[in-house]
N, C-alpha and C positions, 0 to 999 in steps of 0.2 A: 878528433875525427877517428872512429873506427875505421881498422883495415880487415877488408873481407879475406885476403891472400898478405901471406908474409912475403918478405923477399927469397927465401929458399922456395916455394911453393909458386912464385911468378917465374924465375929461375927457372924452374921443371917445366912450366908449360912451354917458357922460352925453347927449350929443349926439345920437346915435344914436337914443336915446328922445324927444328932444326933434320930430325929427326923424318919427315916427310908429312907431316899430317897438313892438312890446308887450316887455313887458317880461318877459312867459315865452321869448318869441322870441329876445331879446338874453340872457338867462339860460342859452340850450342853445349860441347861438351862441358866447358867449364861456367856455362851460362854469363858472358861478360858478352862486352860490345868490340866489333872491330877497333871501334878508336882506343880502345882502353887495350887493346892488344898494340897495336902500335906507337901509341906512349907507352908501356914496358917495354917494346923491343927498342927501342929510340934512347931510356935510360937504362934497360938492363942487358943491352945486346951483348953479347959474347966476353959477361961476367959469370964468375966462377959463386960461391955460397959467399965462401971468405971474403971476396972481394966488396961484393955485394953488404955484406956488415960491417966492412970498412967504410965502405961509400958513408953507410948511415949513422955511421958516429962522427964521423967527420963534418957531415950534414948539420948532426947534432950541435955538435961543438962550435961550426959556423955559427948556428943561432942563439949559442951559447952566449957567443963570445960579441954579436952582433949586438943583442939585449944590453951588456957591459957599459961598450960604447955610445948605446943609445942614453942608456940612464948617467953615464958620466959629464 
C-alpha cells in the first residue's frame, strides 16, 4: 500500500494543529478526512521525526520477526 504523507510530513501537520489551526481547516488544507486526522493524532501524538522512524522500524521488525515465527 502506497502512503500519500510520510511520517515527518503527518508529524508537521500534527504540529500545525498543535499550533492553533482547526482541524476542519487543516482537513481542506491538506485534503484528508477528519478520521484520518485523528488516527494520526491517536498514533502520532506528541512524537518527535526520530521517534517517529523509530516507531517504524520497530513496527517493521515486529513483522519481521512475526513472519519467522509464523513460518517456523
Amino acid at each position: 500500500m502506497k502512503k500519500r504523507f510520510s511520517e515527518e510530513q503527518i508529524i508537521g501537520i500534527l504540529k500545525e494543529a498543535e499550533a492553533g489551526l482547526t482541524v476542519k481547516e487543516l482537513c481542506r488544507k491538506h485534503n484528508i478526512s477528519d478520521a484520518t486526522f485523528y488516527t494520526w493524532r491517536k498514533k502520532y501524538g506528541g512524537l518527535e521525526v526520530s521517534e517517529a522512524r523509530r516507531l517504524k522500524a520497530m513496527e517493521d521488525e515486529n513483522a519481521r520477526l512475526k513472519k519467522l515465527l509464523a513460518e517456523s
